[in-house]
N, C-alpha and C positions, 0 to 999 in steps of 0.2 A: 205269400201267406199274409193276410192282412190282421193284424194286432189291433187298430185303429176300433173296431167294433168291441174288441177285450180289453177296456180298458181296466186299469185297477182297480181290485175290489175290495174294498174298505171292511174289516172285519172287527168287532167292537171288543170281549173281552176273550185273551189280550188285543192291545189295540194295534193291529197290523192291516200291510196292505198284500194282496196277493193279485200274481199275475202270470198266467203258459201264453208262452212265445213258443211261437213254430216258424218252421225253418225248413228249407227246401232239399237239406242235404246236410248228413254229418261236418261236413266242413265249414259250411255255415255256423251250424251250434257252435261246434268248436271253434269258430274265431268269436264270437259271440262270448264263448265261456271263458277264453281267453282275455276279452278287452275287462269284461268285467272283472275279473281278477287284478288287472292293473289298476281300473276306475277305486277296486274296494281301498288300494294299497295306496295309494294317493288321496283318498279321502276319509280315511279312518274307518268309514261306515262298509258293514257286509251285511248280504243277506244271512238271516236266520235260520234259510230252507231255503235249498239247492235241491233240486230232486230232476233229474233229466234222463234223456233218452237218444235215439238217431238223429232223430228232427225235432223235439222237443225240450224247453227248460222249462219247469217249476218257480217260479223266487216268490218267497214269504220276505219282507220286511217287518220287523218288530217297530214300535216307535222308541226312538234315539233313548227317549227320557222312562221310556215303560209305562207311561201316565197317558200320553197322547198323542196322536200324528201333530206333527208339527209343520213348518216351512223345509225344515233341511231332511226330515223323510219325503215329502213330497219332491222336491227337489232333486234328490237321490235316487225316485222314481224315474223323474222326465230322462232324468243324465243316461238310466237303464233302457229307456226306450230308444233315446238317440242310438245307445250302441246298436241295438239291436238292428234297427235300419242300418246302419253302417255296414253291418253282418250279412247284408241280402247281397 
């Protein structure tokens, strides 16, 4: 499932980024929703909206500061997408 074409969609008030990742197999998501979990707990930042399914995750980001997407939202994006490759 290719995410590369979904990339982040930038949302203005509040100012968040949103993004569904699909996945080939419950096991997939779930190592997916797993790493994320560690990544949140190791960098302070979580997503604000988890909403998933067999093959699919929901993430909303808020921005850090509530004012504006910054570097370390962005940032906390790419690191989400890495897992997610990781996960196929």
């Amino acid at each position: 499932m290719d995410d590369a074409s979904n990339s982040w969609r930038q949302q203005g008030k509040p100012p968040t980024l949103f993004k569904r990742f699909t996945f080939g197999s419950y096991g997939q998501t779930r190592a997916f929703l797993d790493a994320l979990a560690v990544l949140s707990e190791q960098t302070g930042q979580h997503p604000q909206n988890i909403n998933f399914g067999t093959t699919y995750v929901n993430l909303t980001l808020d921005a850090a500061d509530g004012q504006a997407l910054g570097e370390a939202d962005h940032s906390f994006a790419a690191r989400i997408d890495a897992l997610a490759e990781g996960a196929r």
